[in-house]
C-alpha positions as CSV (number, residue, x, y, z in Angstrom):
1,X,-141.4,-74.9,-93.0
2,X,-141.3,-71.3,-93.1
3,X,-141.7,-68.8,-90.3
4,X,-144.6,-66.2,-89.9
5,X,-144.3,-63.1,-87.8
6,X,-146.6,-63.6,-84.7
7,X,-147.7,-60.1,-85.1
8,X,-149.1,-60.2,-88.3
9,X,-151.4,-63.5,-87.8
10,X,-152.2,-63.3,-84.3
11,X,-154.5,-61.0,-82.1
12,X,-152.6,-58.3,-80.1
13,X,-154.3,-59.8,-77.0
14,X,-153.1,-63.4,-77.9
15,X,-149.5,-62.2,-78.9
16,X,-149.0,-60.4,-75.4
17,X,-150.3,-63.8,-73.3
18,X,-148.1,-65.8,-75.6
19,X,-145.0,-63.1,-74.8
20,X,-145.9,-63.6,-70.9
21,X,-144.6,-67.2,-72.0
22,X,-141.7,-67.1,-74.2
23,X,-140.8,-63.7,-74.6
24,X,-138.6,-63.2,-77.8
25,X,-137.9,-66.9,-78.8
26,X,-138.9,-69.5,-81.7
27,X,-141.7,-71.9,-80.4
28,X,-143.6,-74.6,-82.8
29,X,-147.0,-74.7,-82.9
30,X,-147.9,-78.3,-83.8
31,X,-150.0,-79.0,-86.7
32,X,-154.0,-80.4,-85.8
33,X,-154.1,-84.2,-85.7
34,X,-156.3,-84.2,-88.7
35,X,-153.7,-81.7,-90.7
36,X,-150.9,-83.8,-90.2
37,X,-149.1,-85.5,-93.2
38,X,-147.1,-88.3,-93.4
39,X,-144.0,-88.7,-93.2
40,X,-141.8,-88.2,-96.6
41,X,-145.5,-87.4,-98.3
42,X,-144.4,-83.8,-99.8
43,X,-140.6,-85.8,-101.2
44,X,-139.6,-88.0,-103.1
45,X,-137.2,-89.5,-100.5
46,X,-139.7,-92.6,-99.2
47,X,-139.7,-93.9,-102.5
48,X,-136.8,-93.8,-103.3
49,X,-135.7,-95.5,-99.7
50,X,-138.4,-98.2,-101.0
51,X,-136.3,-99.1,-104.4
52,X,-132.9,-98.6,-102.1
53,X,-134.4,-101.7,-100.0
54,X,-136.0,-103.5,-102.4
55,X,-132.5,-103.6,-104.2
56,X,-130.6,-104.2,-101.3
57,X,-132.8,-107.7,-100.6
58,X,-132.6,-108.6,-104.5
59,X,-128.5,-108.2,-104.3
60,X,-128.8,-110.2,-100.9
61,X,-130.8,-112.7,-102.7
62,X,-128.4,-112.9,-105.5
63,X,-125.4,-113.7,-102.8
64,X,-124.1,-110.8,-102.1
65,X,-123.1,-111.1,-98.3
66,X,-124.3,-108.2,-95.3
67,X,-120.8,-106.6,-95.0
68,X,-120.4,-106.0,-99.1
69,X,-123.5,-104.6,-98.9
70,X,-122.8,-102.8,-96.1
71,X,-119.7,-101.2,-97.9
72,X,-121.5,-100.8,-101.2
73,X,-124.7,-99.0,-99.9
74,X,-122.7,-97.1,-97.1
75,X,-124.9,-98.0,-94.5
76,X,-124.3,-100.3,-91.1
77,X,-124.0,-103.7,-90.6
78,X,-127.2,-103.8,-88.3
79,X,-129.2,-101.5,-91.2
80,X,-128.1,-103.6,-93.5
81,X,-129.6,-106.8,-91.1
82,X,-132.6,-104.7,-91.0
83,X,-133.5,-103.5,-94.4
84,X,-133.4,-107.5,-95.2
85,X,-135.4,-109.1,-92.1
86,X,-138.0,-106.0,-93.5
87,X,-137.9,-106.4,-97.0
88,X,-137.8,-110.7,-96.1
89,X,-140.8,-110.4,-94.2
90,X,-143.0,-108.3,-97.1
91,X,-141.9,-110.9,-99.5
92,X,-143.9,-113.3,-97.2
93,X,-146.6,-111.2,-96.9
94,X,-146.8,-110.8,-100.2
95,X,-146.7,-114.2,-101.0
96,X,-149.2,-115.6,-98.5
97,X,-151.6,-112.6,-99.6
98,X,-151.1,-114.6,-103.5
99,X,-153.1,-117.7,-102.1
């Protein structure tokens, strides 16, 4: 996100009202409802969180235990509960969507 100078969008009339408001300080003007992306749409980063769990549940179905993976993907014991109740429950899904 970058920042625009208030002056140079908005209407001297509307830039006055706004500074009767917040008067020298950052504000965020929230996107429209229809405007609004998703989240981790512009990165990579919700993929790659995908294959990150997807791989965690594989190594927990291969018998690696919650605490080594804990250790091995750096993240809590609790996240690491979670990621596999999650990723459990799509394989499911998945599998009841197969018949």
């Amino acid at each position: 996100m970058s920042y625009k100078k208030a002056k140079h969008i908005l209407p001297a009339a509307l830039l006055v009202l706004i500074q009767e408001y917040v008067d020298g300080e950052y504000i965020y003007i929230p996107r429209k409802e229809e405007h609004k992306k998703s989240w981790g749409s512009n990165t990579s980063t919700k993929t790659e969180l995908d294959l990150r769990n997807a791989s965690i549940y594989t190594d927990f179905l291969s018998g690696i235990d919650s605490v080594t993976l804990s250790e091995k993907y750096y993240l809590s014991l609790k996240s690491i509960q979670r990621i596999i109740l999650k990723e459990k429950r799509k394989a499911i899904s998945m599998k009841s969507l197969r018949f």
